[in-house]
Structure formats: C-alpha cells, structure tokens
C-alpha positions in Angstrom: 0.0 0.0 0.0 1.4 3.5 -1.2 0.1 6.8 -0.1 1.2 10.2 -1.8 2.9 12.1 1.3 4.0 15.1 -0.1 4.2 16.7 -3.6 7.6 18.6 -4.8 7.3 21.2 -7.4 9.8 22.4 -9.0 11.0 26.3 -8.0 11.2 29.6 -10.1 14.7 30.1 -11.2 13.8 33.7 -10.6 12.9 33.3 -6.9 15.3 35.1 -4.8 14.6 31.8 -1.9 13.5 28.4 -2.2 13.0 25.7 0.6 12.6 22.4 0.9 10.7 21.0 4.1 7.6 19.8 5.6 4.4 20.5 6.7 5.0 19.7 10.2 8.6 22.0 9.6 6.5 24.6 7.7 4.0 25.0 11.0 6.9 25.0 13.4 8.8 27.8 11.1 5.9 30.1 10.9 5.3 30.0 14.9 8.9 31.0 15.0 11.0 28.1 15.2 14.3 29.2 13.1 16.8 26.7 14.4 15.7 23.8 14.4 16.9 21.4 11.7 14.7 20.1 8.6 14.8 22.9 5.9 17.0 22.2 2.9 17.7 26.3 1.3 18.5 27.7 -2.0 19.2 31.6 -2.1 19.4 34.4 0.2 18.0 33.5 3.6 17.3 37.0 4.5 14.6 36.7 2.3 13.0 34.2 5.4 13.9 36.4 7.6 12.0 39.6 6.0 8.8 37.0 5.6 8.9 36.2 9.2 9.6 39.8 10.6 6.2 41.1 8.5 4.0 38.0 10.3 2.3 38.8 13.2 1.6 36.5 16.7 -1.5 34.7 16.5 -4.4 35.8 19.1 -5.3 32.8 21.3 -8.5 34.1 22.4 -9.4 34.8 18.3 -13.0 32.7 18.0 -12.9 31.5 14.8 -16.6 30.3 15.0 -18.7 31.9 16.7 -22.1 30.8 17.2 
C-alpha cells in the first residue's frame, strides 16, 4: 500500500529563496522556530527572515466560530 505524502514542485529560477521541508517543519517555522533542523535552502535567507519579521503572533483568544 502506497500513499502520496507530499508533492515537490519544481522552483522559479527567478525566486530570490526556495525551501525544501515539511508540513509539520513549515507549522513550526511560521510559529517562529528558526533553528531547528529540517529545511533544505537555495538563495538568500534573508529573504525568510523579511517573511517572518512582517507576520504577526497569533491571538489565542481569536473565536474563529462563533455561534
């Protein structure tokens, strides 16, 4: 039994970043999580670093449904 995990595109030459990781890396990087290991990069990381700067917390307390 196969299962598709995960689907790799190929990047823009013209994109100034490109990563490779996954979803579980990509939820821990956009909480914050810079160090840890588990993103393969191609470019200038300050690019990453500008993305992240813009993003702002999350509010706990936000109710998403409401009744």
């Amino acid at each position: 039994m196969s299962a598709l995990l995960g689907a790799q595109r190929p990047g823009d030459p013209e994109a100034p970043l490109s990563l490779a990781l996954t979803k579980a890396r990509l939820i821990s990087l956009l909480g914050g999580d810079v160090e840890s290991d588990g993103i393969v990069s191609a470019g200038d990381e300050s690019v990453l670093h500008s993305l992240l700067g813009v993003m702002g917390t999350g509010d706990p307390s936000f109710a998403i449904v409401t009744p």
